[in-house]
Z-matrix of the N, CA and C atoms (Angstrom, degrees):
N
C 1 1.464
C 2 1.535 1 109.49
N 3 1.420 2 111.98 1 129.72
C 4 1.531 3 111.62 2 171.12
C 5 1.248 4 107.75 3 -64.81
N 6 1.555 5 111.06 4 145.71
C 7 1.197 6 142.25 5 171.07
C 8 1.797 7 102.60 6 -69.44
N 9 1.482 8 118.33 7 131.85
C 10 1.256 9 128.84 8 -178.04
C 11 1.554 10 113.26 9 -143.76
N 12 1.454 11 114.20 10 124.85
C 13 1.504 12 122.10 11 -147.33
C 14 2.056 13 82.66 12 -114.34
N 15 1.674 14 84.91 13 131.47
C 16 1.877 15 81.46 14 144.97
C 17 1.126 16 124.54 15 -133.83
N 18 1.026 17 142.21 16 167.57
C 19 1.830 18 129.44 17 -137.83
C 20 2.002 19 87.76 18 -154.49
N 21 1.226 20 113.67 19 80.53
C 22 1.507 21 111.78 20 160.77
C 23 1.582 22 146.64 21 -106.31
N 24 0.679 23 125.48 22 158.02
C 25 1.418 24 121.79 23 -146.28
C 26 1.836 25 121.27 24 -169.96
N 27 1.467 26 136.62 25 135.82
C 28 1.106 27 130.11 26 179.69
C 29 2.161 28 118.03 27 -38.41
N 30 1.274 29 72.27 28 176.45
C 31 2.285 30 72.95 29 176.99
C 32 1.339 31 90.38 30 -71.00
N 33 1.439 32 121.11 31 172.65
C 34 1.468 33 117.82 32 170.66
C 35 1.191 34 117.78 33 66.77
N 36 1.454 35 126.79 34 7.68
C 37 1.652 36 108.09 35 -144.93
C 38 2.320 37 67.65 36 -99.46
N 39 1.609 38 87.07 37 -165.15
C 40 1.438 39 100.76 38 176.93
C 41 1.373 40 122.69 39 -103.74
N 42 1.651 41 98.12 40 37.57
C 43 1.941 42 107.38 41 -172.50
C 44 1.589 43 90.61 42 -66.01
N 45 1.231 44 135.75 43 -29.30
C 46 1.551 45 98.63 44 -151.09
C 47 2.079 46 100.29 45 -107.23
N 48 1.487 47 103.79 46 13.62
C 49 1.392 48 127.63 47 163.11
C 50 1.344 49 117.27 48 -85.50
N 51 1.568 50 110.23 49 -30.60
C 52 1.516 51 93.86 50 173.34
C 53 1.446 52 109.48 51 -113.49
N 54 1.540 53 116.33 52 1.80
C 55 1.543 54 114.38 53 160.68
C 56 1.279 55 102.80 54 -74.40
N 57 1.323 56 134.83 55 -53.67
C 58 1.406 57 117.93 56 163.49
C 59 1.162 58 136.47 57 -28.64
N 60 0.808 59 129.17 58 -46.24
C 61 1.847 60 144.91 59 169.60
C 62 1.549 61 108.87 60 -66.48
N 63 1.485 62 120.00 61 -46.95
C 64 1.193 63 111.25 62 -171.20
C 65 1.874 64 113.94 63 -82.36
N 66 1.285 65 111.87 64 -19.42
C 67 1.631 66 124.34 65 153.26
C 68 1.418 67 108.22 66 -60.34
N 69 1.421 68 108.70 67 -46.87
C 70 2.081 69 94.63 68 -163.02
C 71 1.956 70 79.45 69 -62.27
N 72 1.432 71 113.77 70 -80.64
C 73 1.452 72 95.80 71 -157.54
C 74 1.045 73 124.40 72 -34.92
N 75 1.536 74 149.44 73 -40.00
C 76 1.131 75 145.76 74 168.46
C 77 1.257 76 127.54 75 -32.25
N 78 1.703 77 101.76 76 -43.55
C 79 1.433 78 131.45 77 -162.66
C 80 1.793 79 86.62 78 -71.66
N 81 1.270 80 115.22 79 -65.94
C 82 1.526 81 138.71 80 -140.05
C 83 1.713 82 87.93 81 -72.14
N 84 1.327 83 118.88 82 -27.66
C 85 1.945 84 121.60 83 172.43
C 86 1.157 85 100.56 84 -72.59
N 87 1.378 86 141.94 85 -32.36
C 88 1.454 87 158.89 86 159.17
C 89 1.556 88 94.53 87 98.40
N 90 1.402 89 98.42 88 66.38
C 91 1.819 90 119.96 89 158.15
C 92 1.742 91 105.04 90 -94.79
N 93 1.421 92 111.34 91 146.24
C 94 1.062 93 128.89 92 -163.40
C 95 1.488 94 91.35 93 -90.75
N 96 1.447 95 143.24 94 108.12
C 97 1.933 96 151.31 95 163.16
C 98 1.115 97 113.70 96 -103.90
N 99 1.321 98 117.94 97 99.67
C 100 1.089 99 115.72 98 177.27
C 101 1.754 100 108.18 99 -112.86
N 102 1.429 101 118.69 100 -151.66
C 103 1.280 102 115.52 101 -166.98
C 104 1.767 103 123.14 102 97.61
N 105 1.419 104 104.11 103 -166.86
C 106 1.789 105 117.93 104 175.60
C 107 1.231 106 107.69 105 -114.36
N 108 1.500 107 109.28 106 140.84
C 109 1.282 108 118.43 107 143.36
C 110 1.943 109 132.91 108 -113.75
N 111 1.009 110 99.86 109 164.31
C 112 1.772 111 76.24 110 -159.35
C 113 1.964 112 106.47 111 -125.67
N 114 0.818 113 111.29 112 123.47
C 115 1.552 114 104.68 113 -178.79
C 116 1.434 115 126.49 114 -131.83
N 117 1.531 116 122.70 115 149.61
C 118 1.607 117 143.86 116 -153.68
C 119 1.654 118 83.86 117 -75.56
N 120 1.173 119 103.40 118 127.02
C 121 1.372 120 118.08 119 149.93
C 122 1.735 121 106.32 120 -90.83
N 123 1.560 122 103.95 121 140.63
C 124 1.745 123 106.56 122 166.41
C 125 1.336 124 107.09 123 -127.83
N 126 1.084 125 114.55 124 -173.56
C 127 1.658 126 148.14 125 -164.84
C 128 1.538 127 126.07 126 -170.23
N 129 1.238 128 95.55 127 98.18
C 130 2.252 129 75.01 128 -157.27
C 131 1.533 130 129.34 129 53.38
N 132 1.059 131 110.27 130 51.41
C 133 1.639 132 127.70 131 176.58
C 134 1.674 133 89.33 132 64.39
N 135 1.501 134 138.04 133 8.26
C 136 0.989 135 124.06 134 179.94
C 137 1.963 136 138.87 135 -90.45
N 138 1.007 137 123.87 136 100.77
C 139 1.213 138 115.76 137 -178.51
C 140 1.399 139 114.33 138 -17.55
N 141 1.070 140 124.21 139 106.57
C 142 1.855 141 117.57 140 158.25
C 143 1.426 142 120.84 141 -126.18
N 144 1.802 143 122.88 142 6.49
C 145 1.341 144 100.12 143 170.74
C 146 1.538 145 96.44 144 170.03
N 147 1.489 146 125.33 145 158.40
C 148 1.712 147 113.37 146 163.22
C 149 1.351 148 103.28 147 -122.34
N 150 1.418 149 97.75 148 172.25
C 151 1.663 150 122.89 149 -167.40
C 152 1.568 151 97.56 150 -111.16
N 153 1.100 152 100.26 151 162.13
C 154 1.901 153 113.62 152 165.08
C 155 1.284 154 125.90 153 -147.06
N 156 1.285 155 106.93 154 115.42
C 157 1.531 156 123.88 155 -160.12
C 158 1.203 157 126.93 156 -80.30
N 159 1.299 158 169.48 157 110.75
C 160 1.554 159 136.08 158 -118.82
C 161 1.628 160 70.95 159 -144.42
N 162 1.602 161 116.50 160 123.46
C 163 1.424 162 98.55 161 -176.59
C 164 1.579 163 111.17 162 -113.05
N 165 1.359 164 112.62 163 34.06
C 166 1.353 165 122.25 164 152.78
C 167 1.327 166 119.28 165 -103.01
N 168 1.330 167 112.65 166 -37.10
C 169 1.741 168 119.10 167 -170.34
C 170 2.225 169 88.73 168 -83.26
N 171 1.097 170 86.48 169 -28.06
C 172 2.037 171 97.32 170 -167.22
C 173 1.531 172 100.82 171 56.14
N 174 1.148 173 113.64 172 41.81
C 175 1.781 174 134.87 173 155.87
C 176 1.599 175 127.34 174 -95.40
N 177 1.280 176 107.24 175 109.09
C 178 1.382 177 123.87 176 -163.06
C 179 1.229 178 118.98 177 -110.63
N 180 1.359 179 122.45 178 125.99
C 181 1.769 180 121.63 179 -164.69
C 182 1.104 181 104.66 180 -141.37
N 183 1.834 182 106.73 181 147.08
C 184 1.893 183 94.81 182 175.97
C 185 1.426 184 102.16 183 -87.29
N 186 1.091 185 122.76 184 131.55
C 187 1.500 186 126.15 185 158.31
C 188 1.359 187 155.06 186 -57.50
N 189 1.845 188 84.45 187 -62.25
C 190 1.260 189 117.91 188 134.92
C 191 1.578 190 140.34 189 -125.33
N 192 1.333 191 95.69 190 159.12
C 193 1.772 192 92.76 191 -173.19
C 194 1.776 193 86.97 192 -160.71
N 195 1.735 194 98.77 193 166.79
C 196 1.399 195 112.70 194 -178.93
C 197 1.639 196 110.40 195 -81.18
N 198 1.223 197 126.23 196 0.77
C 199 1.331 198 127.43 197 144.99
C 200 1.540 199 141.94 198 -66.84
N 201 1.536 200 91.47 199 -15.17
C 202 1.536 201 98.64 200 -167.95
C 203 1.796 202 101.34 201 -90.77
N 204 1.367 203 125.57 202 142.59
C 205 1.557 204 127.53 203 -176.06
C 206 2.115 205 106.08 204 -103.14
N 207 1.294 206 104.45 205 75.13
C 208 1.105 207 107.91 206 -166.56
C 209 2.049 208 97.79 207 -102.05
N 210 1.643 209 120.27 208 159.45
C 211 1.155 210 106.50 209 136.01
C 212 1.586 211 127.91 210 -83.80
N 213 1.270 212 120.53 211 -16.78
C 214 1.447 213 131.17 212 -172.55
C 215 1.710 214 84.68 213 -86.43
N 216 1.474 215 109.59 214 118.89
C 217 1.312 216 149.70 215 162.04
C 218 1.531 217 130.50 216 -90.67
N 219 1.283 218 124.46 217 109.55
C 220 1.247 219 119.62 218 160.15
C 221 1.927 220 112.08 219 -97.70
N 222 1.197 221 132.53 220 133.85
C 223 1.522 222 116.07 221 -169.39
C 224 1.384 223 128.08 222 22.69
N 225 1.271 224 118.37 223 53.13
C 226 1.601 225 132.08 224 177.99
C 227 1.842 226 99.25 225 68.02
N 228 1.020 227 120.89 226 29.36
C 229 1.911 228 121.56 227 175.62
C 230 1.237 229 97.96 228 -110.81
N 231 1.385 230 122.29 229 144.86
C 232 1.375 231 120.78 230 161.81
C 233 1.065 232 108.65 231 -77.88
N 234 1.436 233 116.21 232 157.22
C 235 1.741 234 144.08 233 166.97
C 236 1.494 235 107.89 234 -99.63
N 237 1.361 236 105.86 235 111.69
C 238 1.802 237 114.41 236 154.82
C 239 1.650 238 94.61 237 -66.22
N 240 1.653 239 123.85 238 98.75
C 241 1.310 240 118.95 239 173.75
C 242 1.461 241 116.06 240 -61.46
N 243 1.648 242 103.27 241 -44.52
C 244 1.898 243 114.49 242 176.70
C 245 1.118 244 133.56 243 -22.07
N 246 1.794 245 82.65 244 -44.19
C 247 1.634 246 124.36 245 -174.75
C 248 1.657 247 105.53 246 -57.20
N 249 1.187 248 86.68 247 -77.44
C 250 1.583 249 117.73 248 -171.01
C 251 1.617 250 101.68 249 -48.81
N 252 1.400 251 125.20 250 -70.85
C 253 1.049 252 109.12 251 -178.36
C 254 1.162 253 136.66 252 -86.29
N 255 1.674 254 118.53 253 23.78
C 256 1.412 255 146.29 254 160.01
C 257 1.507 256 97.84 255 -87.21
N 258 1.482 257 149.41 256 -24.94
C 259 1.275 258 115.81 257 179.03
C 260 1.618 259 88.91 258 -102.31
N 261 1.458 260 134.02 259 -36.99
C 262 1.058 261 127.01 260 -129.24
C 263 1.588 262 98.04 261 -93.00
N 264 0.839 263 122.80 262 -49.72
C 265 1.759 264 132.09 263 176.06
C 266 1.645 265 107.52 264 -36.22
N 267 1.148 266 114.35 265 -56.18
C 268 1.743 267 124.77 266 -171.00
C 269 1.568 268 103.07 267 -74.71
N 270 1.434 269 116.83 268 -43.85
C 271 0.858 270 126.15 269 161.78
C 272 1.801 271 125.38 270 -20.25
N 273 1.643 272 97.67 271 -74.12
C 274 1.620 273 121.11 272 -170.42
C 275 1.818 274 91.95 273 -75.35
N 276 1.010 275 110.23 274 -26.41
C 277 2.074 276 102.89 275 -163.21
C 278 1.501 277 90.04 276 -75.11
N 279 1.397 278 111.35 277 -44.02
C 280 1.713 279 109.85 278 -176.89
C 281 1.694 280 117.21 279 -73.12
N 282 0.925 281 85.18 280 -46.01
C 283 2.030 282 92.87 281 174.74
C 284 1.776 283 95.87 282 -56.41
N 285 1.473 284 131.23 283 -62.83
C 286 1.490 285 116.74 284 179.87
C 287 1.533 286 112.50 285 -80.90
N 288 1.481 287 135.70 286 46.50
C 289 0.914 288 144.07 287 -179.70
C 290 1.686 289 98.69 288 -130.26
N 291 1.228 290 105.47 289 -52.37
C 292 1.522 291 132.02 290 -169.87
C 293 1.183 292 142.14 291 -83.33
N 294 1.489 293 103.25 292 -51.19
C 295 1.754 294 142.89 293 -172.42
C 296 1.584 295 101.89 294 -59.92
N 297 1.364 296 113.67 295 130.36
C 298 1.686 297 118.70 296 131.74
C 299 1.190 298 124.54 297 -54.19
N 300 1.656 299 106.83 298 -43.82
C 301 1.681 300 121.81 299 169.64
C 302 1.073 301 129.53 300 -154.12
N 303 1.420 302 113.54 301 155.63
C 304 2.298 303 99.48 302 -154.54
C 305 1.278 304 83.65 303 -114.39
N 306 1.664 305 125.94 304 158.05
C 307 1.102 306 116.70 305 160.38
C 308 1.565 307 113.99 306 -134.44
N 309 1.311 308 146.26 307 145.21
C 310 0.901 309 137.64 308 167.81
C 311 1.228 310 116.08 309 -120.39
N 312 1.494 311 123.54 310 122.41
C 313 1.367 312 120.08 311 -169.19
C 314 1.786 313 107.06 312 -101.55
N 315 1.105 314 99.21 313 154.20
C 316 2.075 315 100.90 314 -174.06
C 317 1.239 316 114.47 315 46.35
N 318 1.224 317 105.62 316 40.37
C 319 1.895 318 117.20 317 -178.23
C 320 1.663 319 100.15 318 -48.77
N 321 1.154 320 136.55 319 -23.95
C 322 1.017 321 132.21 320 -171.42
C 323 1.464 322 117.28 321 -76.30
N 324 1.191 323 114.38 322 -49.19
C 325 1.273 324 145.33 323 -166.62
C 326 1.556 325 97.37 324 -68.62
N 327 1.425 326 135.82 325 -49.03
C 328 1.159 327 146.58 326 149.95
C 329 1.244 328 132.03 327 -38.83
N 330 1.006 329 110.80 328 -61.06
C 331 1.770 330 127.67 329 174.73
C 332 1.219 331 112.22 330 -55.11
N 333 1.174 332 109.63 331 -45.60
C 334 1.740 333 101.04 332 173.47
C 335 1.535 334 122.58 333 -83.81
N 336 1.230 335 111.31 334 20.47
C 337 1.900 336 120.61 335 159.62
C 338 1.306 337 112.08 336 -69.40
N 339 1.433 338 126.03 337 -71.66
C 340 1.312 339 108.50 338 -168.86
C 341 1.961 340 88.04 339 -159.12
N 342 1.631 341 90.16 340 164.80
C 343 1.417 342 109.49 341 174.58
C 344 1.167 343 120.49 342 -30.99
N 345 1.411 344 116.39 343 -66.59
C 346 1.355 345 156.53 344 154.34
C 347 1.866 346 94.51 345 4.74
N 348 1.609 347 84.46 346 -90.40
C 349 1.396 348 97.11 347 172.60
C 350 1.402 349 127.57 348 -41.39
N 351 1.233 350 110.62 349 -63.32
C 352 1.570 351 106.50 350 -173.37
C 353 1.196 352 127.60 351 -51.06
N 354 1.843 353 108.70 352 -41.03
C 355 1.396 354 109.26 353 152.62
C 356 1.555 355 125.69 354 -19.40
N 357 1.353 356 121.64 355 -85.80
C 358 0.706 357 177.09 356 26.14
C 359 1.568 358 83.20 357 135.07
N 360 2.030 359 105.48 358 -90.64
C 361 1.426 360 101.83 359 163.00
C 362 1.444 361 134.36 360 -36.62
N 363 1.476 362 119.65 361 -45.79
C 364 1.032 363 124.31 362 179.97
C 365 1.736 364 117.26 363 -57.20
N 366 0.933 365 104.27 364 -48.81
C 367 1.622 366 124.09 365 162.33
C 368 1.677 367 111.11 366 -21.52
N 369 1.351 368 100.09 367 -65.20
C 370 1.718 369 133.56 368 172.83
C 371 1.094 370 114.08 369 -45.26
N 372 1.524 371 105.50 370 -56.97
C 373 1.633 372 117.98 371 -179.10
C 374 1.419 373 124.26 372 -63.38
N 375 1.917 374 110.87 373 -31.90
C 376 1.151 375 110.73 374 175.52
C 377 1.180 376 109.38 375 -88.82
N 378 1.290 377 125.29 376 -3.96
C 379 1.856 378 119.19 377 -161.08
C 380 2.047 379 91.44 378 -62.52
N 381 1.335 380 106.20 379 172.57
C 382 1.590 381 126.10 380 173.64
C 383 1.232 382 116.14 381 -94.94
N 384 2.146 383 111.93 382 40.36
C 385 1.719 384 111.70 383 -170.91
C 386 1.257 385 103.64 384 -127.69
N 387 1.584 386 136.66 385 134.35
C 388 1.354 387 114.09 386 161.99
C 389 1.100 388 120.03 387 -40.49
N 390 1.066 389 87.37 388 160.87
C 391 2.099 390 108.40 389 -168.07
C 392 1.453 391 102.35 390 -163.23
N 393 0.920 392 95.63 391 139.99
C 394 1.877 393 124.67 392 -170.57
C 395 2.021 394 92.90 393 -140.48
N 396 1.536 395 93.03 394 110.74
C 397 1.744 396 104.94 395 157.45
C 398 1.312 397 105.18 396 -130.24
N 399 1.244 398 101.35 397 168.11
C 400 1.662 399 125.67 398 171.73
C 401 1.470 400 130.54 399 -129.90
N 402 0.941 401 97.33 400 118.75
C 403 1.900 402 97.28 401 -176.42
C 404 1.512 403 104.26 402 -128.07
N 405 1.634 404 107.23 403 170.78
C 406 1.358 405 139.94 404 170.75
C 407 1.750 406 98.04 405 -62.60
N 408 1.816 407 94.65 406 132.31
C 409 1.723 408 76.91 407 169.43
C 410 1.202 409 103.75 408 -120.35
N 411 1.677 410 87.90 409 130.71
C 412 1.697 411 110.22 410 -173.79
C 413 1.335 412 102.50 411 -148.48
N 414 0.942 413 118.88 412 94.44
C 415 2.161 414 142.77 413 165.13
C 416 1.249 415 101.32 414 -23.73
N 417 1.045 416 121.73 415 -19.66
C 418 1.587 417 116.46 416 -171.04
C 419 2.103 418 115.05 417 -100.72
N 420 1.462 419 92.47 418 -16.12
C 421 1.367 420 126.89 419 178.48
C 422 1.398 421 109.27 420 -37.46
N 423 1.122 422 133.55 421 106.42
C 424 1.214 423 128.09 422 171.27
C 425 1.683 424 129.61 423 -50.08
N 426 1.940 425 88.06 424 -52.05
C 427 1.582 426 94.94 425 -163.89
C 428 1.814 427 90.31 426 -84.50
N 429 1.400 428 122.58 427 14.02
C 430 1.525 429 112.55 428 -176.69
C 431 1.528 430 95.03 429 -109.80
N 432 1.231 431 137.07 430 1.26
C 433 1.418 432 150.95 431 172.24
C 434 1.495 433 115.78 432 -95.94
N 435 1.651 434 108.74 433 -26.93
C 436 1.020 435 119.96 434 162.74
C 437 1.755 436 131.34 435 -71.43
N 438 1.145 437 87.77 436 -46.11
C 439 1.565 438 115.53 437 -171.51
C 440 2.076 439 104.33 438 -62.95
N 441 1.499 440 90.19 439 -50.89
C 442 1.523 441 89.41 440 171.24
C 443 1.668 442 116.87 441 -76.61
N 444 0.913 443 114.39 442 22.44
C 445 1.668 444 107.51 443 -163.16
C 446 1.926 445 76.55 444 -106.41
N 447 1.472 446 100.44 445 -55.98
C 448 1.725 447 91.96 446 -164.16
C 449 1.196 448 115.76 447 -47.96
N 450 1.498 449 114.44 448 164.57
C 451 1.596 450 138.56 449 -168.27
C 452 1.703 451 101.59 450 -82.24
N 453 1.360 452 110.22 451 120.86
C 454 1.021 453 132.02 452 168.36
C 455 1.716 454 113.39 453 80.13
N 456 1.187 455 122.49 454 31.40
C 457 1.405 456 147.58 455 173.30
C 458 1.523 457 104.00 456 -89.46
N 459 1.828 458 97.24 457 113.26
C 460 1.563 459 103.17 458 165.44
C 461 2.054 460 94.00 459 -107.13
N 462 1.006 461 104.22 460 150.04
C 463 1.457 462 134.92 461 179.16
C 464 1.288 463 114.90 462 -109.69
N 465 1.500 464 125.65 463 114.50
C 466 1.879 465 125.56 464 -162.86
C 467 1.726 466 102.91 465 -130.10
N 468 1.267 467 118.67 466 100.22
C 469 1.371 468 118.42 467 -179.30
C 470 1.579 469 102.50 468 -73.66
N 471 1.424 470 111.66 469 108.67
C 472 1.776 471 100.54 470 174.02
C 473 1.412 472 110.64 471 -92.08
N 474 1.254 473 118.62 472 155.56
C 475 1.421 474 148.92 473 -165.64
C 476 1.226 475 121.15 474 -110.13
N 477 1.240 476 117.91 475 -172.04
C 478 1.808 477 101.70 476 160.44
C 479 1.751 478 92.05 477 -113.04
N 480 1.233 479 115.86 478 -16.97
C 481 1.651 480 122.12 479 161.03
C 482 1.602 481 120.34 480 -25.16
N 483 1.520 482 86.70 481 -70.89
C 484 1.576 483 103.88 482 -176.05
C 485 1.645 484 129.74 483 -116.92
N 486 1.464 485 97.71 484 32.77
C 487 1.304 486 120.56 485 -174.10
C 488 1.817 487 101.56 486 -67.45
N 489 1.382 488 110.27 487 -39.19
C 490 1.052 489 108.77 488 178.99
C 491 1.555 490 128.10 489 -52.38
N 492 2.088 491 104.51 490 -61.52
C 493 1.225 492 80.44 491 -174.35
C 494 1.559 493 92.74 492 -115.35
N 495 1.408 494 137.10 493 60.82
C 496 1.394 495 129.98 494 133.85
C 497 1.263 496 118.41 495 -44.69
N 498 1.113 497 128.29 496 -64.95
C 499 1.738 498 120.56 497 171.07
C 500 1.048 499 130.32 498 -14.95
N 501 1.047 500 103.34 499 -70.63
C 502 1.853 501 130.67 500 160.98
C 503 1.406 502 122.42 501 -42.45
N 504 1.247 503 118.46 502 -26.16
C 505 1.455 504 130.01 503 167.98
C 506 1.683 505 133.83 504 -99.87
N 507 1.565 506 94.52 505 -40.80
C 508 1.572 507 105.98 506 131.37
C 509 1.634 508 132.80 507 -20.25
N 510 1.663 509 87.04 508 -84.56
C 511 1.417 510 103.92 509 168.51
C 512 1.459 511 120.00 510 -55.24
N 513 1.473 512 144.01 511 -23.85
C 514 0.852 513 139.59 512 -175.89
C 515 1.862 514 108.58 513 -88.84
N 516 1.349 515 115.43 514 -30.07
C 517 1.530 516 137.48 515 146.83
C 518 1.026 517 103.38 516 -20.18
N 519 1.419 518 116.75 517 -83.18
C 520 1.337 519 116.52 518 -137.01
C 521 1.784 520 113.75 519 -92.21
N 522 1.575 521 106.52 520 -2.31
C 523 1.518 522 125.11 521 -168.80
C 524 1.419 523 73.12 522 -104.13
N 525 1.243 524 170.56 523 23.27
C 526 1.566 525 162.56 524 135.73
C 527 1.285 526 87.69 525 74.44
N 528 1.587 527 117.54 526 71.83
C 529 1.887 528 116.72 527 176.13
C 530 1.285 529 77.77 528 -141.41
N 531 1.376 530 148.42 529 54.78
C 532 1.251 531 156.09 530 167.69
C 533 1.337 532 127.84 531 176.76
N 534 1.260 533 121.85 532 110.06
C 535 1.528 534 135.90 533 -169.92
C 536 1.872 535 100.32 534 -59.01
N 537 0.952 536 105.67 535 151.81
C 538 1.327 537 109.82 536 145.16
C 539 1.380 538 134.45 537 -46.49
């Protein structure tokens, strides 16, 4: 069974600084990463919407934003779902078709858009590929209750402590150079 890392951490925290880092090295061994990454749009330090990064196509769309009139909600923002599950679906089928390693970042934040999706993730989650996600940590979290339940899932609370060398331990995770 592939080894599958989740990397959680407060809002704001520096998850998508050390998912960055732990993709370039991957990248830079010339491992195949495919998958989403997902990022805060602002406005005056203000939340107004996220993007989704397709990091094979490297095609980036807003999804959501406080303009859009959706019922599918991410933090009270609407979701263009069309959107979302027009990059994100082809996305995950090609990354577990393709990938050395899939990643889905704010899997949480996602999953709760639509059916569609969750499928979709879930799909991902069970495939036999490393996988590296990131979520909000919140105990009450469903898909973070989920995530630890699966077989062979290590769980990495980052800090600003060990922001540094999480990567490095990650990475040593997911190359099976570290026990559980």
């Amino acid at each position: 069974m592939a080894v599958k890392v989740g990397i959680t951490g407060p809002t704001g925290s520096i998850k998508a600084e050390v998912l960055g880092k732990i993709i370039d090295i991957l990248q830079k061994e010339g491992k195949i990463v495919q998958g989403v990454l997902v990022s805060e749009n602002t406005e005056n330090n203000k939340l107004t919407g996220y993007s989704l990064y397709d990091l094979n196509t490297k095609k980036k769309v807003l999804f959501a934003d406080v303009s859009i009139m959706s019922r599918a909600k991410i933090d009270k923002i609407g979701v263009d779902t069309r959107l979302l599950e027009e990059i994100l679906i082809p996305s995950l089928v090609k990354a577990r078709e393709e990938a050395d390693y899939i990643v889905i970042d704010e899997i949480a934040k996602l999953e709760g858009t639509t059916k569609i999706v969750q499928k979709e993730i879930n799909n991902t989650l069970e495939y036999d590929k490393p996988l590296i996600v990131t979520l909000h940590k919140k105990s009450r979290n469903p898909v973070l209750q989920e995530i630890r339940s699966l077989e062979g899932v290590r769980v990495f609370d980052l800090t600003p402590i060990n922001k540094n060398l999480l990567p490095f331990k990650v990475l040593r995770v997911l190359k099976g150079e570290e026990g559980s």
